[in-house]
N, CA, C and O atoms as CSV, one atom per row, in Angstrom:
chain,resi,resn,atom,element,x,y,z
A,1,UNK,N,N,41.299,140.121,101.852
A,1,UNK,CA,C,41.761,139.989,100.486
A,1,UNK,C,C,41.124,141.090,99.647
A,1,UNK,O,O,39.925,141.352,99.736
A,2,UNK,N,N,42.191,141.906,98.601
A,2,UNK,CA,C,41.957,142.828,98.242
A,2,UNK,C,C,40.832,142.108,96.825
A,2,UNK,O,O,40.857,140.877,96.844
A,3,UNK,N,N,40.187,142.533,96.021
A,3,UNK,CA,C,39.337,141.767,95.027
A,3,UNK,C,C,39.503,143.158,93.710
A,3,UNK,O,O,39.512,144.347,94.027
A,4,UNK,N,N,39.581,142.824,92.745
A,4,UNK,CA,C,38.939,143.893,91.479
A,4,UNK,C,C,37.819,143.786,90.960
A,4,UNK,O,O,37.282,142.714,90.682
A,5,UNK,N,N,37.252,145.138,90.736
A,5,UNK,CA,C,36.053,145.105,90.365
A,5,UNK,C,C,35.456,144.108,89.347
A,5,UNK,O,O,34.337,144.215,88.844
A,6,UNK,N,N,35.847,143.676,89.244
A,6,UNK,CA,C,35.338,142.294,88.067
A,6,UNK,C,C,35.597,141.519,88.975
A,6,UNK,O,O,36.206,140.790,88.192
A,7,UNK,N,N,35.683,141.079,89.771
A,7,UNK,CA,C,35.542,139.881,90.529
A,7,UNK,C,C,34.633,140.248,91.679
A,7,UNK,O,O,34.065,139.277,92.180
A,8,UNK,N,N,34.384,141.344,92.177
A,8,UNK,CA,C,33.398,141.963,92.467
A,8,UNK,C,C,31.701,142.015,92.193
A,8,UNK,O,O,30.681,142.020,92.882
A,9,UNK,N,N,32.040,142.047,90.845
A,9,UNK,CA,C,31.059,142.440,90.038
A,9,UNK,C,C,30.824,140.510,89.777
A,9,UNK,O,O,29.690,140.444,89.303
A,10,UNK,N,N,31.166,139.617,89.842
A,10,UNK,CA,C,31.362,138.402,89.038
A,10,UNK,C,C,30.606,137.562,90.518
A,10,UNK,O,O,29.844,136.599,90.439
A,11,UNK,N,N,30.971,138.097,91.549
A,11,UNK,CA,C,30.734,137.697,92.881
A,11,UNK,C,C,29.243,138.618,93.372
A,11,UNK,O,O,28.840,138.452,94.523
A,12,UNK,N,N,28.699,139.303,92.695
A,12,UNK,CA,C,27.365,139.990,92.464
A,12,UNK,C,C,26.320,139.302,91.885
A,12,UNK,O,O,25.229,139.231,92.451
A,13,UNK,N,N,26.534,138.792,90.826
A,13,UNK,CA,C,25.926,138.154,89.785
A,13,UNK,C,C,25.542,136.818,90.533
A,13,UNK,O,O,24.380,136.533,90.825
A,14,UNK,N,N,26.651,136.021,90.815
A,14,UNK,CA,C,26.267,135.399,91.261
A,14,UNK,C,C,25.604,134.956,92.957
A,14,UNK,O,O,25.174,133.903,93.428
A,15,UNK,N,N,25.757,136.082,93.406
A,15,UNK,CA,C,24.623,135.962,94.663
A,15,UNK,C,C,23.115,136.255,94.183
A,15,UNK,O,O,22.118,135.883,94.802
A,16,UNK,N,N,23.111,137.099,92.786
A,16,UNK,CA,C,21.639,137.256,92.505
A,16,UNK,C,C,21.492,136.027,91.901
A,16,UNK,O,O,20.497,135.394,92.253
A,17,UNK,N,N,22.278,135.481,91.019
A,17,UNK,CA,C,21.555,133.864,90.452
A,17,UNK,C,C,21.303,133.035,91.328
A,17,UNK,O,O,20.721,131.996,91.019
A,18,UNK,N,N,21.698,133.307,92.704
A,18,UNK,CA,C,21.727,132.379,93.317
A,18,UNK,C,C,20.645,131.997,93.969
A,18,UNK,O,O,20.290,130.829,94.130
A,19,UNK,N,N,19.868,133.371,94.521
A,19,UNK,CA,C,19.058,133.799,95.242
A,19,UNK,C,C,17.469,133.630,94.302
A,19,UNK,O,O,16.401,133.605,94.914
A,20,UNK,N,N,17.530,133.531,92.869
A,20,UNK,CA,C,16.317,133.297,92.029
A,20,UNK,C,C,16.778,131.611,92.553
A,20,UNK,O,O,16.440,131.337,93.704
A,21,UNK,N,N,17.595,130.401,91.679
A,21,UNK,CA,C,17.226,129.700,91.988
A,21,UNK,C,C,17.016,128.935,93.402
A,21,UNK,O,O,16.619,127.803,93.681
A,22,UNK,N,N,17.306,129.668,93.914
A,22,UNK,CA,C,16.809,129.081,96.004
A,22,UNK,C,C,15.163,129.042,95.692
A,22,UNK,O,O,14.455,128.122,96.101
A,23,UNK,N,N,14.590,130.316,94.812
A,23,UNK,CA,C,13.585,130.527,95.327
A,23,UNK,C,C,12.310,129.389,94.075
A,23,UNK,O,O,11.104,129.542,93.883
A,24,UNK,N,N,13.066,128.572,93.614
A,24,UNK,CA,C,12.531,127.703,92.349
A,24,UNK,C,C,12.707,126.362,93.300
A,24,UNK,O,O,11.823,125.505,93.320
A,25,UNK,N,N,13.450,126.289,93.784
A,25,UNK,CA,C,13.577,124.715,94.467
A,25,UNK,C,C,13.570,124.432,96.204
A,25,UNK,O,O,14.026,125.459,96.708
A,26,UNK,N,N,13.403,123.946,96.729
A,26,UNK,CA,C,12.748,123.080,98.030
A,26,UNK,C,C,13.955,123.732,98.924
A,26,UNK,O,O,15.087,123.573,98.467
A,27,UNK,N,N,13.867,124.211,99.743
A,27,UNK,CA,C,15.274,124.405,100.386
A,27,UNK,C,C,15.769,123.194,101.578
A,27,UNK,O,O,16.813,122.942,102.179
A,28,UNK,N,N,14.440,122.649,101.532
A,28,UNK,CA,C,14.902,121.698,102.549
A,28,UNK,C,C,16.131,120.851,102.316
A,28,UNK,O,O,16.891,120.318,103.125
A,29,UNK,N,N,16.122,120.872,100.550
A,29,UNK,CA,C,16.334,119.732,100.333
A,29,UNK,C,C,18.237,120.366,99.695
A,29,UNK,O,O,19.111,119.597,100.095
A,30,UNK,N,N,18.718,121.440,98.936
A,30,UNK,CA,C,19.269,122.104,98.656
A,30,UNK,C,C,19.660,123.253,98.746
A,30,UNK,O,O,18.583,123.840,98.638
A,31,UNK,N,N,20.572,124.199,98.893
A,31,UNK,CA,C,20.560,125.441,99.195
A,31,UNK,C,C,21.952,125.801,97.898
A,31,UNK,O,O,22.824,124.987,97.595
A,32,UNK,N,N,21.853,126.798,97.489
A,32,UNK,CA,C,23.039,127.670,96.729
A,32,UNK,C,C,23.123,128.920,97.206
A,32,UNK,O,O,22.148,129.661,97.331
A,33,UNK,N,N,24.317,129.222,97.503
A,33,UNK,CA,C,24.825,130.519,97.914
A,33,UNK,C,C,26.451,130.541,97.829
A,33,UNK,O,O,27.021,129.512,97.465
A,34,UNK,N,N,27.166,131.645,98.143
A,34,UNK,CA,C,28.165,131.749,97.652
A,34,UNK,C,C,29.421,131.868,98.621
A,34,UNK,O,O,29.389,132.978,99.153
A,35,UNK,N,N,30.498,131.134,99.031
A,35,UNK,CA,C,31.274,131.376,100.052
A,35,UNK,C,C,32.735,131.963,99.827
A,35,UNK,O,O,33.296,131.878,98.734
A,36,UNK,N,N,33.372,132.630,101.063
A,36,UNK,CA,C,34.281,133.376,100.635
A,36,UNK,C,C,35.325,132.882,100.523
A,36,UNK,O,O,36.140,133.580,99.920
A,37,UNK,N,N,35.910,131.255,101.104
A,37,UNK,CA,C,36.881,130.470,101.183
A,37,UNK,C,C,36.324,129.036,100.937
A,37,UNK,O,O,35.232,128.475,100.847
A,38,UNK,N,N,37.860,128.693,100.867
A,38,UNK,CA,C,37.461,127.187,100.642
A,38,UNK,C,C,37.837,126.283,102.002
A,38,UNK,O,O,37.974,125.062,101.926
A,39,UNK,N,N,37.991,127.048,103.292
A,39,UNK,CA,C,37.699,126.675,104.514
A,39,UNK,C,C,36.119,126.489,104.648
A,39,UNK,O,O,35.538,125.422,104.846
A,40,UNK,N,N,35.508,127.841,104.488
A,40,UNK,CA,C,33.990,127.831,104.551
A,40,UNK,C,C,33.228,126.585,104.065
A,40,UNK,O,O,32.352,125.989,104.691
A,41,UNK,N,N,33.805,126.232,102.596
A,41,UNK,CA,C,32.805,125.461,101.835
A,41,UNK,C,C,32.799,124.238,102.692
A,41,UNK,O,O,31.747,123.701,103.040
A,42,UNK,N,N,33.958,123.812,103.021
A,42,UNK,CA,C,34.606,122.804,103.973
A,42,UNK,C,C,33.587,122.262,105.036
A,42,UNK,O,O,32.956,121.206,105.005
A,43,UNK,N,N,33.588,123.296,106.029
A,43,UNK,CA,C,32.440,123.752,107.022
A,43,UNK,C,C,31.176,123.122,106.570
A,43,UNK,O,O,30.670,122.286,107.319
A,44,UNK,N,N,30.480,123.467,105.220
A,44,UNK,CA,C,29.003,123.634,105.047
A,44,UNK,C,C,29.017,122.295,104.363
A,44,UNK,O,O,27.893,121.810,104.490
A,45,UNK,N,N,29.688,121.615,103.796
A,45,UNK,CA,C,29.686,120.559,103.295
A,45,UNK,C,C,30.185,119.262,104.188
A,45,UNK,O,O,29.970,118.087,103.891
A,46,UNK,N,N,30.837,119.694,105.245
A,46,UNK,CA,C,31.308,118.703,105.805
A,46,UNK,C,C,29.761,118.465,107.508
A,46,UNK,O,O,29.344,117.623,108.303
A,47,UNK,N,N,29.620,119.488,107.213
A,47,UNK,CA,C,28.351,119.522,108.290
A,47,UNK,C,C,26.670,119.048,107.581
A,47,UNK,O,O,25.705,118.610,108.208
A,48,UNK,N,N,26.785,119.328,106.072
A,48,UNK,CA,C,25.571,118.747,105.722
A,48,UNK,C,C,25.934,116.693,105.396
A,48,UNK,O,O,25.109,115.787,105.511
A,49,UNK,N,N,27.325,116.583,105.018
A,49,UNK,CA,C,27.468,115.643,104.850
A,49,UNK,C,C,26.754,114.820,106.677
A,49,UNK,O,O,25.734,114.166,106.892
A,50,UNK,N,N,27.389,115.081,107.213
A,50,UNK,CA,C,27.158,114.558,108.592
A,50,UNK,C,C,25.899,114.416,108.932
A,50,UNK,O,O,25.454,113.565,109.702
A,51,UNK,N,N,25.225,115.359,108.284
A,51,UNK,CA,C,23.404,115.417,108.800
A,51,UNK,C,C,22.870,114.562,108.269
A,51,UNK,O,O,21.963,113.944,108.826
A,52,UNK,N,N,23.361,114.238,106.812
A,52,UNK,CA,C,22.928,113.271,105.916
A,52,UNK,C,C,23.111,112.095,106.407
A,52,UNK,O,O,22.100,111.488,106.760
A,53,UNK,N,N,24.295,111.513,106.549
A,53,UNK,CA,C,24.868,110.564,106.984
A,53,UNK,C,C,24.303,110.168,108.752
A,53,UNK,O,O,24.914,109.368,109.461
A,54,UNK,N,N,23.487,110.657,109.044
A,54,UNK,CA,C,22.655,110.560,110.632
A,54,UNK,C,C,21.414,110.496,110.318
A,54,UNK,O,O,20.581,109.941,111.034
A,55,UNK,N,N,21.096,111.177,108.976
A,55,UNK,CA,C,19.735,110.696,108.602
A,55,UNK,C,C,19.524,109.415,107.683
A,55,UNK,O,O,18.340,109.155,107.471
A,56,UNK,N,N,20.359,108.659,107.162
A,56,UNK,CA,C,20.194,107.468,106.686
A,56,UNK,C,C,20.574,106.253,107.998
A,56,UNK,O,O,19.953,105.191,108.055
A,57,UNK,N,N,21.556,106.577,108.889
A,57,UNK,CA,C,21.556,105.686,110.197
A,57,UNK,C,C,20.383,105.793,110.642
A,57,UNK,O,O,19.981,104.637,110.781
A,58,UNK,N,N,19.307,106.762,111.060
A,58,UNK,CA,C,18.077,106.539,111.542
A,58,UNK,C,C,16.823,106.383,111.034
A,58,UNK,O,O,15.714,106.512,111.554
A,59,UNK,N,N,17.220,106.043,109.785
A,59,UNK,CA,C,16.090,105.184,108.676
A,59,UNK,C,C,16.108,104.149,108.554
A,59,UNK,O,O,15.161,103.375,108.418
A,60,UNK,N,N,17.750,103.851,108.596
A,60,UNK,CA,C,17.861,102.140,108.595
A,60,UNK,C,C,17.927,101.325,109.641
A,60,UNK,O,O,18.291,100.151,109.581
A,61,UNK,N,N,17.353,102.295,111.278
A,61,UNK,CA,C,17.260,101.254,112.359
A,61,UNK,C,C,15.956,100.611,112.228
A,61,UNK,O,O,15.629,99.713,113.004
């Protein structure tokens, strides 16, 4: 996908905001970063959901 420089530039910004607050909060616990689809987000959310959801089954045995 072709992008214009302002979306470029908009997609810059926010990998540097992203990258200060990673470095303010716990990563264990959260992560921010920036993805290129909304397949991707899919992926990272549907795989932390799952981790989550395996870590409350093995708290509550």
């Amino acid at each position: 996908m072709q992008l214009r420089g302002i979306e470029e530039k908009k997609i810059e910004c926010a990998r540097k905001f992203f990258k200060q607050v990673n470095h303010k909060i716990d990563p264990q616990h959260v992560k921010y970063d920036v993805v290129d689809s909304y397949g991707r987000l899919m992926e990272i959310v549907g795989n932390k959901t799952l981790y989550f959801h395996e870590e409350i089954k093995a708290d509550s045995r």
